[in-house]
C-alpha positions as CSV (number, residue, x, y, z in Angstrom):
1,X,25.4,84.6,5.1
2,X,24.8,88.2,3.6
3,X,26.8,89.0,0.6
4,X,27.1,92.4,-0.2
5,X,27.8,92.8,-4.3
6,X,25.9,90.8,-7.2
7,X,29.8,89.5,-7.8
8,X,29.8,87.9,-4.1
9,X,26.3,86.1,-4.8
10,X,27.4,85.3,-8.3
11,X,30.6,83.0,-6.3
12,X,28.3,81.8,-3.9
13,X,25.9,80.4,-6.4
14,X,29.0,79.0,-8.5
15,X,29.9,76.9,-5.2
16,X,26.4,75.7,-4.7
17,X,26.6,74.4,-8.5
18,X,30.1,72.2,-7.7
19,X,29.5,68.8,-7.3
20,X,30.2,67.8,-3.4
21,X,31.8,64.8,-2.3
22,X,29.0,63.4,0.2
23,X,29.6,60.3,2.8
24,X,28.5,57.6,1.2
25,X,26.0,56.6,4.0
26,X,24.6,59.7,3.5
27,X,24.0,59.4,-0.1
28,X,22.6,55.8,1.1
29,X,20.2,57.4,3.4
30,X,18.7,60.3,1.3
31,X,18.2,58.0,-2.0
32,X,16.3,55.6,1.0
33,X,14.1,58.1,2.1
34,X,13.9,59.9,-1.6
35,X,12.3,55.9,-2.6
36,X,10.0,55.7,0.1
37,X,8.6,59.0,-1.0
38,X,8.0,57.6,-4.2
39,X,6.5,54.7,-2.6
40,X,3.9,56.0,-0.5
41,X,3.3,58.5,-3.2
42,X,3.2,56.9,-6.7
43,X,0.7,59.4,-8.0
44,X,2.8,62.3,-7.1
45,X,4.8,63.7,-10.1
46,X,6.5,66.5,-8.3
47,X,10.4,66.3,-8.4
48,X,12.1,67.3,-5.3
49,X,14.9,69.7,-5.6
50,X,17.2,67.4,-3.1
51,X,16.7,65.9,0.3
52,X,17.9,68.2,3.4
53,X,19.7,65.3,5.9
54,X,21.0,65.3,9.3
55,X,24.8,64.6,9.1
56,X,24.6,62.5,12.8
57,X,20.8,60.6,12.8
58,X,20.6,60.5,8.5
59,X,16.9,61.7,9.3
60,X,15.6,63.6,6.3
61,X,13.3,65.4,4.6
62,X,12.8,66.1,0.8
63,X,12.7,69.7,-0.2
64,X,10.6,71.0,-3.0
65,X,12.1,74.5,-3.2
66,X,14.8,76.2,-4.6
67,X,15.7,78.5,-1.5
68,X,17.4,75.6,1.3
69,X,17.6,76.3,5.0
70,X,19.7,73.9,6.7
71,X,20.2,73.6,10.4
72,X,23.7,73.7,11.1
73,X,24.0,69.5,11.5
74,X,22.6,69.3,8.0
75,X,23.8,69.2,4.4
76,X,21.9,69.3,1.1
77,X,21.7,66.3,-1.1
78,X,21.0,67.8,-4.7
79,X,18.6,65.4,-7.1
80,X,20.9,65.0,-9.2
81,X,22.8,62.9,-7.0
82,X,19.6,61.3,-5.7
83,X,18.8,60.2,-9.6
84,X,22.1,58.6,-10.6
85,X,21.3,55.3,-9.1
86,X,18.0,55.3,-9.2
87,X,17.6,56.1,-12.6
């Protein structure tokens, strides 16, 4: 999407922010693969941002930037809903 005004962007970000209502299995399957992150790499200290996932295969991947890119089968799985069971 292109926005046009600062306003427009300013929305946009606003609806990023909102908490989403993910599938559960989802939220399952990005916390699974966000934990076996952690345990192949324990020496790692590097917080992800959120975990990109496939809505259909819940493959994913973790994502360590600020900027997403999700293919039109994926949503974004924030941290912050990664870390409230975990931590």
């Amino acid at each position: 999407m292109v926005y046009t005004s600062r306003q427009r962007q300013d929305q946009y970000q606003e609806r990023i922010d909102l908490p989403m209502l993910l599938d559960p299995s989802l939220l399952r399957a990005a916390r699974q693969i966000y934990r076996t992150y952690c345990e192949v790499h324990p020496n790692l200290v590097q917080r992800p941002y959120g975990v990109a996932i496939d809505r259909y295969t819940h493959r994913g991947k973790l994502i360590f930037r600020s900027k997403v890119v999700l293919l039109p089968q994926e949503c974004f799985v924030p941290f912050s809903q990664l870390e409230a069971e975990i931590y």
